[in-house]
Residue, then its C-alpha position, 0 to 999 in steps of 0.5 A: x555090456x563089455x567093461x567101459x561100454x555101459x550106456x549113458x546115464x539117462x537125462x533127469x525126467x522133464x516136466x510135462x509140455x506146457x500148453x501155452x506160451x510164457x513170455x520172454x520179458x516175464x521173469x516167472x518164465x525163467x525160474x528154476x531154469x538156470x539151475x536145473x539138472x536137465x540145463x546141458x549149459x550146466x556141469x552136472x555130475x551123474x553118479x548110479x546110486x542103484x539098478x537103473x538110479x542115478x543121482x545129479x549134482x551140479x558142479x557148475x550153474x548159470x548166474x544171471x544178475x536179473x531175472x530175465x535174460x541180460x547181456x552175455x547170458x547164455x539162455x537155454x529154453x526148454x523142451x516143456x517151454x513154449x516161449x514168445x519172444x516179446x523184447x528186443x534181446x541184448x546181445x546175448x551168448x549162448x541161446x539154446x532151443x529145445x523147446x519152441x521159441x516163437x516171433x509172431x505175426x504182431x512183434x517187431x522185436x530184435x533177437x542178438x547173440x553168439x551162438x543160436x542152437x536150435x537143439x531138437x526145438x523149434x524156432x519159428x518167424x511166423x503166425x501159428x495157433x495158440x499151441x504153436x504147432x500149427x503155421x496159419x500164415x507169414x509174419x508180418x512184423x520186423x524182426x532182426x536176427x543179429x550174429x555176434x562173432x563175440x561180446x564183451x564177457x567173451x572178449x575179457x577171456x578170448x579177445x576181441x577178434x572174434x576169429x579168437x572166440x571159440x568154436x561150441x562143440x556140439x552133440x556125441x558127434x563132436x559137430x563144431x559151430x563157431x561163432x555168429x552162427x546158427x546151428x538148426x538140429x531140430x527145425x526152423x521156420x522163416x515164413x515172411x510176406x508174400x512179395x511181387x519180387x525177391x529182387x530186381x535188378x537196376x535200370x541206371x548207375x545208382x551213383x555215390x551219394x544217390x538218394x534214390x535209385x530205379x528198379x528194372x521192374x514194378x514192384x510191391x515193395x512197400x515204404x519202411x522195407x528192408x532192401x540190400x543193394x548188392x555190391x557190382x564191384x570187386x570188393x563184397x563189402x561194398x553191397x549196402x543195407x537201405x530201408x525205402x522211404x518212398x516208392x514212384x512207379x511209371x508202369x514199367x520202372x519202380x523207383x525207391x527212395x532211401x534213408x540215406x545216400x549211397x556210400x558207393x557206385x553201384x553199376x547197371x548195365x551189360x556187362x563187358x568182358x576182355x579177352x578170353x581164358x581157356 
Protein backbone atom coordinates (compact mmCIF):
# COMPACT_ATOMS: atom_id res chain seq x y z
CA UNK A 1 0.00 0.00 0.00
CA UNK A 2 1.03 3.71 -0.62
CA UNK A 3 2.75 5.59 2.39
CA UNK A 4 -0.21 6.72 4.71
CA UNK A 5 -2.72 3.96 3.39
CA UNK A 6 -1.81 0.91 5.45
CA UNK A 7 -4.89 -0.91 6.99
CA UNK A 8 -6.14 -0.43 10.16
CA UNK A 9 -4.74 -2.25 13.06
CA UNK A 10 -6.96 -5.47 13.48
CA UNK A 11 -9.04 -5.53 17.11
CA UNK A 12 -7.56 -7.80 19.96
CA UNK A 13 -8.85 -11.67 19.13
CA UNK A 14 -12.24 -11.90 21.48
CA UNK A 15 -13.01 -15.04 23.64
CA UNK A 16 -15.22 -17.51 22.04
CA UNK A 17 -19.17 -17.05 22.24
CA UNK A 18 -20.78 -18.07 25.33
CA UNK A 19 -23.27 -20.64 25.45
CA UNK A 20 -25.42 -19.05 27.87
CA UNK A 21 -26.76 -15.95 29.30
CA UNK A 22 -25.22 -14.15 32.38
CA UNK A 23 -27.28 -12.05 34.11
CA UNK A 24 -27.14 -8.66 34.32
CA UNK A 25 -27.72 -8.13 38.10
CA UNK A 26 -24.53 -10.54 38.50
CA UNK A 27 -21.34 -8.84 39.21
CA UNK A 28 -19.31 -12.08 37.65
CA UNK A 29 -20.84 -11.06 34.42
CA UNK A 30 -19.11 -7.64 34.10
CA UNK A 31 -15.73 -8.64 35.11
CA UNK A 32 -12.66 -7.85 33.17
CA UNK A 33 -14.93 -5.93 30.84
CA UNK A 34 -14.47 -2.12 31.80
CA UNK A 35 -10.73 -2.54 31.03
CA UNK A 36 -10.49 -4.74 28.26
CA UNK A 37 -8.67 -4.10 24.80
CA UNK A 38 -11.55 -4.80 22.62
CA UNK A 39 -13.88 -2.27 24.91
CA UNK A 40 -14.34 0.63 21.87
CA UNK A 41 -15.83 2.88 25.03
CA UNK A 42 -11.88 2.67 26.13
CA UNK A 43 -8.66 4.67 24.41
CA UNK A 44 -6.51 2.42 23.45
CA UNK A 45 -3.42 2.81 21.68
CA UNK A 46 -2.44 0.28 19.01
CA UNK A 47 1.64 0.24 18.16
CA UNK A 48 2.96 -2.63 15.20
CA UNK A 49 5.64 -4.50 17.21
CA UNK A 50 6.18 -6.94 13.91
CA UNK A 51 4.71 -8.34 10.52
CA UNK A 52 1.19 -8.57 11.12
CA UNK A 53 1.95 -8.00 15.49
CA UNK A 54 0.76 -5.35 17.09
CA UNK A 55 0.93 -4.52 20.78
CA UNK A 56 -2.37 -2.59 22.99
CA UNK A 57 -2.21 -0.27 25.68
CA UNK A 58 -4.92 1.41 27.09
CA UNK A 59 -4.81 5.22 27.85
CA UNK A 60 -7.94 5.66 29.32
CA UNK A 61 -10.67 2.78 31.04
CA UNK A 62 -14.23 2.88 32.34
CA UNK A 63 -14.25 3.36 36.32
CA UNK A 64 -17.41 2.22 37.51
CA UNK A 65 -17.99 2.28 41.59
CA UNK A 66 -19.84 -1.15 41.64
CA UNK A 67 -19.54 -4.08 40.20
CA UNK A 68 -22.79 -3.80 38.31
CA UNK A 69 -23.64 -1.14 36.29
CA UNK A 70 -24.72 2.18 38.28
CA UNK A 71 -25.96 5.41 37.47
CA UNK A 72 -24.24 7.18 34.36
CA UNK A 73 -21.96 4.01 33.56
CA UNK A 74 -21.45 3.61 29.97
CA UNK A 75 -22.03 -0.23 29.45
CA UNK A 76 -20.60 -2.01 26.51
CA UNK A 77 -21.68 -5.95 26.12
CA UNK A 78 -19.72 -7.78 24.23
CA UNK A 79 -19.77 -9.89 21.09
CA UNK A 80 -18.85 -13.47 23.33
CA UNK A 81 -21.90 -12.15 25.90
CA UNK A 82 -25.40 -13.12 25.91
CA UNK A 83 -26.56 -11.06 28.59
CA UNK A 84 -30.30 -11.04 30.30
CA UNK A 85 -31.56 -8.04 31.53
CA UNK A 86 -33.09 -9.14 34.83
CA UNK A 87 -33.12 -5.31 36.81
CA UNK A 88 -34.46 -2.36 36.33
CA UNK A 89 -31.34 0.06 35.04
CA UNK A 90 -30.42 3.21 36.33
CA UNK A 91 -30.46 6.02 34.19
CA UNK A 92 -27.43 4.90 32.36
CA UNK A 93 -24.97 6.73 29.79
CA UNK A 94 -23.59 4.95 27.03
CA UNK A 95 -25.08 1.20 26.52
CA UNK A 96 -23.03 -0.42 23.76
CA UNK A 97 -24.44 -4.07 22.28
CA UNK A 98 -22.39 -5.96 20.22
CA UNK A 99 -23.22 -9.17 21.71
CA UNK A 100 -27.09 -10.00 22.61
CA UNK A 101 -29.06 -8.32 25.20
CA UNK A 102 -32.07 -10.21 25.92
CA UNK A 103 -35.73 -8.97 27.82
CA UNK A 104 -37.78 -12.16 27.94
CA UNK A 105 -41.23 -13.29 27.99
CA UNK A 106 -41.32 -13.33 32.34
CA UNK A 107 -39.23 -9.98 33.10
CA UNK A 108 -40.74 -6.77 33.80
CA UNK A 109 -38.00 -4.60 34.08
CA UNK A 110 -37.00 -0.77 33.05
CA UNK A 111 -33.66 -0.22 30.77
CA UNK A 112 -32.81 3.93 31.11
CA UNK A 113 -30.15 5.66 29.37
CA UNK A 114 -28.73 8.08 26.91
CA UNK A 115 -27.41 6.82 24.25
CA UNK A 116 -28.40 2.79 23.38
CA UNK A 117 -26.07 1.20 20.17
CA UNK A 118 -26.89 -1.78 18.95
CA UNK A 119 -23.14 -2.09 17.31
CA UNK A 120 -23.51 -5.57 15.18
CA UNK A 121 -25.25 -7.18 18.36
CA UNK A 122 -28.65 -7.70 18.85
CA UNK A 123 -31.42 -6.30 21.19
CA UNK A 124 -34.36 -8.24 21.46
CA UNK A 125 -37.89 -7.88 23.54
CA UNK A 126 -39.04 -11.25 23.09
CA UNK A 127 -39.12 -15.08 24.20
CA UNK A 128 -36.17 -16.99 22.44
CA UNK A 129 -34.56 -20.56 23.15
CA UNK A 130 -31.81 -21.00 25.50
CA UNK A 131 -29.35 -19.89 22.99
CA UNK A 132 -31.02 -16.73 22.26
CA UNK A 133 -30.73 -17.15 18.43
CA UNK A 134 -33.98 -18.52 17.91
CA UNK A 135 -37.68 -16.19 18.42
CA UNK A 136 -40.22 -18.76 19.93
CA UNK A 137 -43.21 -16.13 20.69
CA UNK A 138 -44.08 -12.49 21.94
CA UNK A 139 -43.11 -11.00 25.15
CA UNK A 140 -45.33 -10.96 27.40
CA UNK A 141 -43.92 -8.74 30.49
CA UNK A 142 -43.84 -4.78 30.98
CA UNK A 143 -40.71 -3.40 29.87
CA UNK A 144 -39.81 0.46 29.45
CA UNK A 145 -37.37 1.56 27.48
CA UNK A 146 -36.59 5.41 28.45
CA UNK A 147 -34.27 7.95 26.62
CA UNK A 148 -32.62 10.48 28.58
CA UNK A 149 -31.66 13.82 26.38
CA UNK A 150 -29.04 13.78 29.48
CA UNK A 151 -27.85 13.00 33.15
CA UNK A 152 -26.45 14.31 35.91
CA UNK A 153 -22.57 13.15 35.37
CA UNK A 154 -23.35 14.61 31.66
CA UNK A 155 -24.75 17.97 32.99
CA UNK A 156 -21.96 18.94 35.52
CA UNK A 157 -19.67 19.14 32.16
CA UNK A 158 -22.41 20.00 29.33
CA UNK A 159 -25.41 21.47 31.29
CA UNK A 160 -28.48 20.74 31.84
CA UNK A 161 -30.11 21.23 28.31
CA UNK A 162 -30.09 18.35 27.03
CA UNK A 163 -30.07 20.02 23.28
CA UNK A 164 -26.11 20.91 25.11
CA UNK A 165 -25.32 17.03 25.31
CA UNK A 166 -23.24 16.16 22.62
CA UNK A 167 -23.83 14.20 19.56
CA UNK A 168 -21.73 9.99 19.55
CA UNK A 169 -19.98 9.80 16.88
CA UNK A 170 -20.18 6.57 15.33
CA UNK A 171 -18.25 4.20 12.92
CA UNK A 172 -15.53 5.12 9.74
CA UNK A 173 -18.39 6.94 8.34
CA UNK A 174 -18.54 9.37 11.02
CA UNK A 175 -22.74 8.74 11.51
CA UNK A 176 -23.84 11.06 14.39
CA UNK A 177 -26.50 9.90 17.16
CA UNK A 178 -27.67 12.44 19.53
CA UNK A 179 -28.80 12.11 22.38
CA UNK A 180 -32.28 9.82 23.56
CA UNK A 181 -31.42 7.68 20.90
CA UNK A 182 -31.06 4.44 19.71
CA UNK A 183 -29.01 3.70 17.08
CA UNK A 184 -29.71 0.00 15.58
CA UNK A 185 -26.44 -1.34 13.45
CA UNK A 186 -26.81 -4.61 13.95
CA UNK A 187 -30.44 -6.05 14.67
CA UNK A 188 -33.37 -5.21 17.10
CA UNK A 189 -36.37 -7.23 17.75
CA UNK A 190 -39.72 -5.94 19.70
CA UNK A 191 -41.92 -8.72 19.45
CA UNK A 192 -45.16 -7.93 21.67
CA UNK A 193 -48.63 -9.55 22.34
CA UNK A 194 -50.74 -10.23 19.88
CA UNK A 195 -53.79 -7.65 20.37
CA UNK A 196 -57.37 -7.32 18.82
CA UNK A 197 -56.55 -3.39 18.14
CA UNK A 198 -53.22 -1.23 17.90
CA UNK A 199 -55.63 1.75 18.27
CA UNK A 200 -58.99 2.78 18.13
CA UNK A 201 -60.57 5.96 17.93
CA UNK A 202 -63.10 7.80 20.49
CA UNK A 203 -66.85 7.40 20.72
CA UNK A 204 -67.51 10.79 22.70
CA UNK A 205 -65.25 13.92 24.06
CA UNK A 206 -63.19 12.48 26.73
CA UNK A 207 -63.20 15.82 28.69
CA UNK A 208 -60.51 17.12 31.44
CA UNK A 209 -60.61 15.78 34.47
CA UNK A 210 -62.66 12.30 32.95
CA UNK A 211 -61.85 9.21 34.44
CA UNK A 212 -63.12 6.90 31.82
CA UNK A 213 -63.53 7.27 28.16
CA UNK A 214 -65.39 5.09 25.37
CA UNK A 215 -63.89 3.45 22.63
CA UNK A 216 -65.52 3.34 18.98
CA UNK A 217 -64.75 -0.57 19.37
CA UNK A 218 -64.41 -3.93 21.14
CA UNK A 219 -61.49 -4.71 22.14
CA UNK A 220 -59.20 -7.05 24.05
CA UNK A 221 -57.26 -4.80 26.02
CA UNK A 222 -56.78 -5.82 29.16
CA UNK A 223 -56.49 -4.19 32.86
CA UNK A 224 -52.94 -2.74 33.61
CA UNK A 225 -52.32 -1.97 30.03
CA UNK A 226 -50.36 0.93 28.65
CA UNK A 227 -52.34 3.05 26.35
CA UNK A 228 -51.68 6.81 24.84
CA UNK A 229 -54.40 9.20 24.05
CA UNK A 230 -53.61 11.19 21.43
CA UNK A 231 -53.44 14.66 21.43
CA UNK A 232 -56.64 16.19 18.89
CA UNK A 233 -55.46 19.68 19.41
CA UNK A 234 -52.93 21.81 18.04
CA UNK A 235 -50.55 21.46 20.75
CA UNK A 236 -48.60 17.47 20.48
CA UNK A 237 -47.79 17.78 23.94
CA UNK A 238 -51.33 17.42 25.11
CA UNK A 239 -51.34 13.30 23.91
CA UNK A 240 -51.52 11.68 27.35
CA UNK A 241 -50.01 8.30 28.98
CA UNK A 242 -52.75 6.07 31.05
CA UNK A 243 -52.80 2.70 32.21
CA UNK A 244 -56.46 1.03 32.34
CA UNK A 245 -57.78 0.07 35.48
CA UNK A 246 -61.08 -1.21 34.02
CA UNK A 247 -62.61 -2.43 30.94
CA UNK A 248 -66.87 -2.69 30.29
CA UNK A 249 -68.06 -3.41 27.08
CA UNK A 250 -71.68 -3.53 25.64
CA UNK A 251 -71.12 -5.37 22.27
CA UNK A 252 -70.41 -2.74 20.28
CA UNK A 253 -68.51 0.18 22.45
CA UNK A 254 -65.51 -0.45 25.00
CA UNK A 255 -65.18 1.60 27.70
CA UNK A 256 -61.48 1.96 29.66
CA UNK A 257 -61.38 3.32 32.99
CA UNK A 258 -57.98 5.06 33.88
CA UNK A 259 -55.41 5.52 36.88
CA UNK A 260 -55.98 8.73 36.70
CA UNK A 261 -58.12 11.74 35.19
CA UNK A 262 -57.41 13.65 32.17
CA UNK A 263 -55.43 16.74 32.14
CA UNK A 264 -56.78 17.95 28.79
CA UNK A 265 -59.97 17.61 26.25
CA UNK A 266 -59.62 15.26 23.86
CA UNK A 267 -62.12 15.79 20.93
CA UNK A 268 -64.28 12.89 19.16
CA UNK A 269 -66.24 13.54 16.56
CA UNK A 270 -66.25 14.72 12.31
CA UNK A 271 -63.96 17.07 12.07
CA UNK A 272 -64.93 20.68 10.50
CA UNK A 273 -62.78 22.64 8.20
CA UNK A 274 -63.32 26.41 7.11
CA UNK A 275 -62.75 27.75 3.87
CA UNK A 276 -60.31 26.32 1.34
CA UNK A 277 -56.66 26.87 0.42
CA UNK A 278 -55.29 26.19 -2.97
Amino acid sequence: PKAGCWPKAPPPPAPPPEQFFSMWSSATTWQNLTNHFANPLNDLETTEVGRNAFEYKLQSTQQWSEATPSAYDNVWIPSWKKILLDVDTPILGRVVVEGVLLINASSNVNLSAVWVEVKGGQLIIATVDTSGEKVLGPFSGSCHITLHGTNNKLAVEHGNDPRETPEVVLGTEGVPMGPATIGVFGKMIALGKPTSHSWSGLAITAAAGASTIVLDDVVDWTVGAEITITATDFDMHEAEVKRVVGVASDGSQTTLTLDSPLFHNHYAGDLKTYGTRE
